[in-house]
C-alpha positions as CSV (number, residue, x, y, z in Angstrom):
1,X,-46.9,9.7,-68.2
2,X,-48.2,10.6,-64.5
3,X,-51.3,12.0,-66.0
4,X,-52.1,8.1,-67.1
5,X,-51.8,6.9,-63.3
6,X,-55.1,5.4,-62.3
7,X,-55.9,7.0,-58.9
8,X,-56.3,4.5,-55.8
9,X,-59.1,3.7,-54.3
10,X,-59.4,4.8,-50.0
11,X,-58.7,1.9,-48.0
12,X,-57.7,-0.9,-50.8
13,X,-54.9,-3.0,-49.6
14,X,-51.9,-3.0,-52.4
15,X,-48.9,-5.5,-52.1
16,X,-45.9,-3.1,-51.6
17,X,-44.7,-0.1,-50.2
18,X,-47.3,0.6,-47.2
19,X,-47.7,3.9,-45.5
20,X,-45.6,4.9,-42.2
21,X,-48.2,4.3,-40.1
22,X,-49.3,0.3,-41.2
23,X,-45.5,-0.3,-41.9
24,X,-44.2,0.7,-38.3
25,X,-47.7,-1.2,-37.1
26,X,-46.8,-4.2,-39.3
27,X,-42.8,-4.3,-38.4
28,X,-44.2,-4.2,-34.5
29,X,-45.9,-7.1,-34.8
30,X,-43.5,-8.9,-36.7
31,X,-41.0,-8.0,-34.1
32,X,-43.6,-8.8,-31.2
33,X,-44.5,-12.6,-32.7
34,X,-40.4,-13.0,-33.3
35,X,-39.9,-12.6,-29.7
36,X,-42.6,-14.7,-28.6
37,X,-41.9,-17.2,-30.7
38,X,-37.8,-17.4,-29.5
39,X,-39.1,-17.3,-25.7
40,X,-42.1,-16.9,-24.3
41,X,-41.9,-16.1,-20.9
42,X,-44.6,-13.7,-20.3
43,X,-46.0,-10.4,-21.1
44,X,-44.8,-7.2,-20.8
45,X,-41.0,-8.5,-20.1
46,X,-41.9,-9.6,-16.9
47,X,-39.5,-12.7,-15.2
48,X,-40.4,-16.1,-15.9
49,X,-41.6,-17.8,-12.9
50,X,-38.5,-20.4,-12.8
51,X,-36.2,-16.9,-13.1
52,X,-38.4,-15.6,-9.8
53,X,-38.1,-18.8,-8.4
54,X,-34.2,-18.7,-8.7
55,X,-33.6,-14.9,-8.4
56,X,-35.4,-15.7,-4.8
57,X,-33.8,-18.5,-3.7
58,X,-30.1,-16.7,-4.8
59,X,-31.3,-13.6,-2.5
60,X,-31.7,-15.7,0.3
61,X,-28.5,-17.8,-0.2
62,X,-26.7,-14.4,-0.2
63,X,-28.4,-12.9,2.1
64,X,-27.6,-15.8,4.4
65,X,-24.0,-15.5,3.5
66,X,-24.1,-12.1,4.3
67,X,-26.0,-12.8,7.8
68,X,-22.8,-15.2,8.7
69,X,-19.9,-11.9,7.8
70,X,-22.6,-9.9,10.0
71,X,-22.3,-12.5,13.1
72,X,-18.7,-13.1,12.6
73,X,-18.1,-9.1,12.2
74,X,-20.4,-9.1,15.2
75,X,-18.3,-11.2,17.1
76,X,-15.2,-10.1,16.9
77,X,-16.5,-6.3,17.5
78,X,-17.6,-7.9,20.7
79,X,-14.4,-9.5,21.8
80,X,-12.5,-6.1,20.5
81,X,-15.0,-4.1,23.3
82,X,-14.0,-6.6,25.5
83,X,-10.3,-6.0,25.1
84,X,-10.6,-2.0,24.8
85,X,-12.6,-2.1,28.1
86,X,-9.8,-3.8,30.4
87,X,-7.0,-1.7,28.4
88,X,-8.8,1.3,29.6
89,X,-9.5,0.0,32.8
90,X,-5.6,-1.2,32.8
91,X,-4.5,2.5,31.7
92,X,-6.6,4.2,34.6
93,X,-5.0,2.1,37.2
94,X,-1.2,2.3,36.0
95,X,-2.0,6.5,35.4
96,X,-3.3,6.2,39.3
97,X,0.3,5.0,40.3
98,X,1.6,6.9,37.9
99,X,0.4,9.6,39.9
100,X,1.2,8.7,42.7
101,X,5.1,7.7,42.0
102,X,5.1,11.4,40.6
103,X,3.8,12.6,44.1
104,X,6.7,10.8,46.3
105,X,9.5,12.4,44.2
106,X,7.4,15.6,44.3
107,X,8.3,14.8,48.3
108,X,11.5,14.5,47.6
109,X,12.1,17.6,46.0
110,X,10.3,19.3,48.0
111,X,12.7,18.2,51.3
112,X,15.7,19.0,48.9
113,X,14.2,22.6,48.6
114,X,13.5,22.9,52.6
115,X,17.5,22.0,53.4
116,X,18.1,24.6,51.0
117,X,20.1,21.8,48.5
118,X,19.9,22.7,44.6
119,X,16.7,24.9,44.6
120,X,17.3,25.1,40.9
121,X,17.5,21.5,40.3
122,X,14.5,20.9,42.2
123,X,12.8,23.4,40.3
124,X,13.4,22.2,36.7
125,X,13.2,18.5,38.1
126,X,9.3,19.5,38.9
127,X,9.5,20.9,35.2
128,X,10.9,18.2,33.7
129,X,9.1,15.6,31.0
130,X,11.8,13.1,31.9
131,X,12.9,12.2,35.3
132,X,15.5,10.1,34.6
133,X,16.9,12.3,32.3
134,X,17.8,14.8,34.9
135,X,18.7,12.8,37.7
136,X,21.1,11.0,35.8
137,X,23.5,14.3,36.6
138,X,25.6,13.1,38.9
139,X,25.4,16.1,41.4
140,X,21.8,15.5,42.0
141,X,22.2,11.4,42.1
142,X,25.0,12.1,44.8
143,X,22.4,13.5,47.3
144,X,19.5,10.8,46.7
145,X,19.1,7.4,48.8
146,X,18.6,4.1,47.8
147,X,15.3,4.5,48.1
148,X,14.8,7.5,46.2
149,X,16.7,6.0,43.3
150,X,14.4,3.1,43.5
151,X,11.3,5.3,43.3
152,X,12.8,7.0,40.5
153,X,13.5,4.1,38.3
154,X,9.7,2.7,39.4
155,X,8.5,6.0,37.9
156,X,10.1,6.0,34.9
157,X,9.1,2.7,34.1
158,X,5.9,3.0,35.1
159,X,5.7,6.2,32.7
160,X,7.0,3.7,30.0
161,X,4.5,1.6,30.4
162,X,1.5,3.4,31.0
163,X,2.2,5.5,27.3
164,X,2.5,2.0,25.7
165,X,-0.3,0.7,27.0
166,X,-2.3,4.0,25.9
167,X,-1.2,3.7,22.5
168,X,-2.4,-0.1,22.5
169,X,-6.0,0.9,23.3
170,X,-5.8,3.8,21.3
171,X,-4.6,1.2,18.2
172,X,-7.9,-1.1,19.7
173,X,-10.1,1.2,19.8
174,X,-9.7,2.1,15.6
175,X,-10.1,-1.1,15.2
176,X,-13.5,-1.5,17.1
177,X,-14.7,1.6,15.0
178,X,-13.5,-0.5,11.6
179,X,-15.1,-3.7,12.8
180,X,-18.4,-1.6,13.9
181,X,-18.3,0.3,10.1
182,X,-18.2,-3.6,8.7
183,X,-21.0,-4.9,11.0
184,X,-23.4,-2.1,9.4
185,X,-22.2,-2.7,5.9
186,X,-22.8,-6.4,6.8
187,X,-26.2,-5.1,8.1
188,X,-27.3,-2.9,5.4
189,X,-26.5,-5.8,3.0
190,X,-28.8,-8.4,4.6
191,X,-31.8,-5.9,4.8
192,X,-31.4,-5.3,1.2
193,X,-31.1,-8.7,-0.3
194,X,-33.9,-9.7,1.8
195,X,-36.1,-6.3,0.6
196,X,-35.4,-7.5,-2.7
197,X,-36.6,-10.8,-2.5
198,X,-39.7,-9.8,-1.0
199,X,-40.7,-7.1,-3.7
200,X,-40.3,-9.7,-6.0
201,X,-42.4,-12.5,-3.8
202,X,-44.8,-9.7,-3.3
203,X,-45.3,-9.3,-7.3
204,X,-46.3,-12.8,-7.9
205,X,-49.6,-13.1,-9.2
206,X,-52.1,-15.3,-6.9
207,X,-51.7,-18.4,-10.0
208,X,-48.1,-17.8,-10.1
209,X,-47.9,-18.4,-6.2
210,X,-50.2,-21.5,-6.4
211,X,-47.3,-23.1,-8.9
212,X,-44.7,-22.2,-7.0
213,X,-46.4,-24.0,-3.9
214,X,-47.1,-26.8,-6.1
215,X,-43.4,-27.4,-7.2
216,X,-41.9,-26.6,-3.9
217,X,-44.5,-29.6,-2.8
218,X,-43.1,-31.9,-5.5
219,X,-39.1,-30.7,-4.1
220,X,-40.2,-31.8,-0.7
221,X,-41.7,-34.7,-2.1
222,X,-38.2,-36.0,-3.5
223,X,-36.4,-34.6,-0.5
224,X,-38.4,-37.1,1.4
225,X,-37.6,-39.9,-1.0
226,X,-34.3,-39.2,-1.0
227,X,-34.2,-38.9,3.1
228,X,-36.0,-42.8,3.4
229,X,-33.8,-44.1,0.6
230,X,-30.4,-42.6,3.6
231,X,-32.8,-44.1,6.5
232,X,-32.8,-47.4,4.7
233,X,-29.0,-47.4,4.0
234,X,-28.0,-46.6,7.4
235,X,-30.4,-49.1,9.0
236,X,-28.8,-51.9,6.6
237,X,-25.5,-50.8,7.3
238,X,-26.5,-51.0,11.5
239,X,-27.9,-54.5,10.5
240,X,-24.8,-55.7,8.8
241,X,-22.2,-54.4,11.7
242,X,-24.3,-55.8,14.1
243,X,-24.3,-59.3,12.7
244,X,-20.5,-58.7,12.1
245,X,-19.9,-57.7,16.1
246,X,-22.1,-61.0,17.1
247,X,-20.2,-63.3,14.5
248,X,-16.8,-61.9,16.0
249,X,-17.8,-62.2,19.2
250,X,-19.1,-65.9,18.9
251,X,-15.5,-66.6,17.0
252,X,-13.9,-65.0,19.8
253,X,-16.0,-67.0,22.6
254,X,-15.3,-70.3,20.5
255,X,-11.3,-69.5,20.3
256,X,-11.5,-69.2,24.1
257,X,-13.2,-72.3,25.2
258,X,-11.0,-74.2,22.9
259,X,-7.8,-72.9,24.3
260,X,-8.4,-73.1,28.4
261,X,-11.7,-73.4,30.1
262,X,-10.3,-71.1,33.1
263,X,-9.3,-68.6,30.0
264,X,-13.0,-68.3,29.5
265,X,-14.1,-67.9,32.8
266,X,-11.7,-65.1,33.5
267,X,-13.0,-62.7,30.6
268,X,-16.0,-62.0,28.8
269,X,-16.2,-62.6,24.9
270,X,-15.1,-59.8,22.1
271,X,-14.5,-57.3,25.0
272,X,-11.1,-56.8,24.0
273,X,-11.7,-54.4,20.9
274,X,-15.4,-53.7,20.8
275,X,-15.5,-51.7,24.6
276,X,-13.1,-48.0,23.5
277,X,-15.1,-47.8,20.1
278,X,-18.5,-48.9,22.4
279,X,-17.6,-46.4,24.8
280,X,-17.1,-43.6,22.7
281,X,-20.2,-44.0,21.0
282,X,-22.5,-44.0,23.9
283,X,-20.4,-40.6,25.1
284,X,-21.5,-39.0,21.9
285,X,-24.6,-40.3,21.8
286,X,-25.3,-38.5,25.0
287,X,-24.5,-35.3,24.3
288,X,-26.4,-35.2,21.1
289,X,-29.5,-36.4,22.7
290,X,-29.1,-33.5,25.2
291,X,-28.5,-31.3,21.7
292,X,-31.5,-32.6,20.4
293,X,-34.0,-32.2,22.7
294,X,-33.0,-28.6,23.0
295,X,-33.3,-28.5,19.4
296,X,-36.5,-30.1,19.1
297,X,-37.6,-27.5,22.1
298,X,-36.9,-24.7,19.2
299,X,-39.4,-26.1,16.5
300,X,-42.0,-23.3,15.6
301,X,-39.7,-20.6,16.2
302,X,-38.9,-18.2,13.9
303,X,-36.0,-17.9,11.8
304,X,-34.0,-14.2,12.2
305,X,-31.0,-13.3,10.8
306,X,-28.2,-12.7,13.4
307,X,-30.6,-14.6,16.4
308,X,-28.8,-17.0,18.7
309,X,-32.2,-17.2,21.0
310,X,-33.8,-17.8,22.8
311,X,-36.8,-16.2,20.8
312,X,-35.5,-16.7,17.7
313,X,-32.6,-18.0,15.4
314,X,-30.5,-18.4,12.8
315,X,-29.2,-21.4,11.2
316,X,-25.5,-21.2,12.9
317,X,-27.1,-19.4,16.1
318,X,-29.4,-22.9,17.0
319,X,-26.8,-25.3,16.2
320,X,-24.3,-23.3,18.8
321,X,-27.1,-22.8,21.3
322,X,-28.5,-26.9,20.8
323,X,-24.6,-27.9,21.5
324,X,-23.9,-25.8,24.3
325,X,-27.2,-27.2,25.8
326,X,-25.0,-30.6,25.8
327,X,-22.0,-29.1,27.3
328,X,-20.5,-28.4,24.4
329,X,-18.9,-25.0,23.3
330,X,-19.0,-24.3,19.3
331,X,-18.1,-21.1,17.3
332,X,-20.8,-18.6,16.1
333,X,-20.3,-19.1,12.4
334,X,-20.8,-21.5,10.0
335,X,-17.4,-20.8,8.5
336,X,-15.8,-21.9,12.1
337,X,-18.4,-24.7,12.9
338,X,-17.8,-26.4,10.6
339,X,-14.2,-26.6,11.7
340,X,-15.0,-27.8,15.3
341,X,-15.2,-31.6,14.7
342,X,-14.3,-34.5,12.8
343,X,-15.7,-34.7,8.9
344,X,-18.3,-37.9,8.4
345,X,-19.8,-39.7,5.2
346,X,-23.5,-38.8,4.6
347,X,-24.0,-42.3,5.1
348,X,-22.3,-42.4,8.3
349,X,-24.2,-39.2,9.9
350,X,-25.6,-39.9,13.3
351,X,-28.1,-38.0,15.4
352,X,-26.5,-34.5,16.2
353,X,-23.9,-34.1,13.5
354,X,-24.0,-30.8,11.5
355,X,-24.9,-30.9,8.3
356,X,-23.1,-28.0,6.2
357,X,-24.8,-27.1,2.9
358,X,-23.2,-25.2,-0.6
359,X,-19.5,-24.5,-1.1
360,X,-19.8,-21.6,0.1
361,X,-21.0,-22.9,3.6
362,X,-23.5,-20.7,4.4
363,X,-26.1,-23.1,6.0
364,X,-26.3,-25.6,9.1
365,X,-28.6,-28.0,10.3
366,X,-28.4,-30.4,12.9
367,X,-28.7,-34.2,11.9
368,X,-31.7,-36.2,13.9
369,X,-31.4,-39.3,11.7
370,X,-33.0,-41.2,9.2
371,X,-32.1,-38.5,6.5
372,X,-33.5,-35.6,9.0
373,X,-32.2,-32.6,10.2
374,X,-33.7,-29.5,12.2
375,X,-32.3,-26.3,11.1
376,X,-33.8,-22.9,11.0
377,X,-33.8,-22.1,6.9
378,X,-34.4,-18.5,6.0
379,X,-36.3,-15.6,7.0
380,X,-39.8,-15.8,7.0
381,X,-39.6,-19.5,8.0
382,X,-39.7,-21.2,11.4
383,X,-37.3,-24.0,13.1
384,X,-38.6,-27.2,11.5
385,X,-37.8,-30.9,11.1
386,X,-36.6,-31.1,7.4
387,X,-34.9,-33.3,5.1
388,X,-31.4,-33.0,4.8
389,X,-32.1,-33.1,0.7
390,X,-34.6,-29.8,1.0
391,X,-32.1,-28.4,-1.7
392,X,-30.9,-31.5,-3.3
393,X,-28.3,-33.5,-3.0
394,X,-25.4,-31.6,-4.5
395,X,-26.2,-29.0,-2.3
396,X,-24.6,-30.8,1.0
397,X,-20.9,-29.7,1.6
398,X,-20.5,-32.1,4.3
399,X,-21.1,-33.2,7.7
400,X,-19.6,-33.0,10.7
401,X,-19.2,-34.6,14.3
402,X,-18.9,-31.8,17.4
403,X,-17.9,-33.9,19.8
């Protein structure tokens, strides 16, 4: 029956089984359109420009996180350096009299030996790790004075306290060389988030950077919106307390005519409550417009991780260096910023609050009103006037008063 077979003709096309060659071709392309058509990012299995966009903005959220362990590592390795210097310094001294109680009883051994009294003892005191060990025999103690008991006892607990305080600074010095092994992990983790967020930037195709400029325009766009729709808020809610401290105050004035006319002449109206909470804000107030103009001094200078100026900065770095400007001490990190004060509404924020952004608090600006901060945002930036809704909404953890 083979022999009947009609031979095929070169190149016809035949429904069925196809060769190796147009089969794998065919299952390629089938393959090919199915994962176009279940998503279509790009070619090639590059990212997506949103999954850029995000993988981006996560390295610099980490790498900020990571910047604040570095300045808090940093910190502490400082105030450890301080502490191992002045032990040292403290063990040098207390060795110097050390060495010198050991010379006066070397004096008084030495006069024992010239009267010819207990050469021997003499001999193995000189010898001896333990001073008080040996003259606690009863012979020797016999011939010493008051005063050479008293030098004694000095020396003995000065020896006691000298080899404590070396073990201390030996225990402190470790832990500088921990806290200086942490600081460079801290380091080397910064520098490589950072690296990797720019090799991905740096891949971006000139039309792929164009749309990401256009929809960070159309973020700042909303942030803005969202910043006047605050401004407005707070200037109504100014409007409203103001009309409700004149109404008061009127009531107040009223109440005290109507009662005695010498009443009225002896105090002014509404002064009663209105003057602590008056005087409290104007204290504030103040200091943050001392904060703020140091602050505002800043604008145009570059944002670098670990910076606390006067060149450049980091987020927690110009907060503490705008505060202290006012007078006012605050910790290095975000973590402990936002600790140093009394939490605020949003709605509430006045000019120089800190406003703390993500749960994980790894971002700080400082509040100049009407939904505006100045904060210094991530590397490759500068210090800048920005709204406090540059990363939506949800993104604020809170805000904070300083002072």
């Amino acid at each position: 029956m083979a022999s009947h077979r009609k031979s095929r003709t070169p190149g016809t096309r035949v429904t069925g089984i196809r060769t190796p060659a147009l089969a794998t071709a065919a299952l390629t392309s089938v393959a090919l359109l199915s994962q176009t058509a279940d998503a279509a990012p790009s070619d090639d299995d590059r990212p997506s420009l949103e999954e850029v966009e995000k993988k981006v903005d996560d390295l610099y959220r980490q790498a900020e996180s990571a910047t604040e362990k570095y300045n808090a590592v940093k910190e502490k390795s400082a105030k450890q350096r301080k502490r191992v210097d002045t032990l040292l310094d403290d063990v040098a001294k207390r060795t110097q009299t050390l060495n010198e109680a050991r010379e006066e009883l070397g004096s008084f051994a030495a006069a024992q030996y010239r009267t010819g009294a207990g050469v021997p003892d003499t001999a193995t005191f000189l010898l001896a790790d333990s001073p008080q060990d040996f003259f606690d025999r009863n012979q020797l103690m016999d011939r010493m004075t008051g005063h050479q008991k008293a030098a004694v006892d000095d020396y003995v607990t000065q020896q006691s306290e000298t080899m404590e305080k070396r073990k201390e600074a030996t225990e402190s010095l470790a832990t500088l060389t921990e806290s200086q092994d942490d600081l460079k992990t801290a380091k080397a983790t910064v520098q490589k988030k950072l690296g990797t967020a720019r090799e991905l930037m740096s891949k971006l195709t000139s039309e792929e950077k164009a749309r990401l400029a256009a929809a960070e325009k159309k973020k700042q766009e909303e942030a803005a919106r969202k910043a006047a729709e605050l401004a407005q808020q707070q200037a109504e809610r100014r409007e409203a307390e103001e009309e409700a401290r004149q109404q008061q105050q009127a009531e107040s004035g009223s109440s005290g005519t109507s009662e005695s006319s010498g009443a009225s002449g002896s105090s002014s109206p509404g002064s009663t409550s209105t003057t602590p909470s008056t005087s409290t804000d104007s204290s504030y107030a103040a200091k943050a417009e001392k904060a703020l103009a140091f602050a505002r001094a800043q604008i145009g200078k570059p944002y670098v991780w670990g910076a606390t100026g006067p060149g450049s900065y980091d987020c927690s770095g110009l907060t503490q260096a705008a505060w202290k400007a006012a007078g006012v001490s605050l910790p290095r990190t975000t973590y402990d910023q936002v600790e140093a004060g009394t939490t605020v509404a949003v709605s509430q924020a006045q000019p120089g609050d800190l406003v703390f952004f993500y749960d994980d608090l790894t971002h700080v600006g400082i509040y100049i009103g009407n939904g505006m901060m100045i904060h210094a945002p991530k590397p490759g930036t500068y210090v800048r006037e920005e709204s406090i809704f540059y990363d939506g909404e949800s993104s604020i953890h809170s805000v904070v008063r300083p002072a």
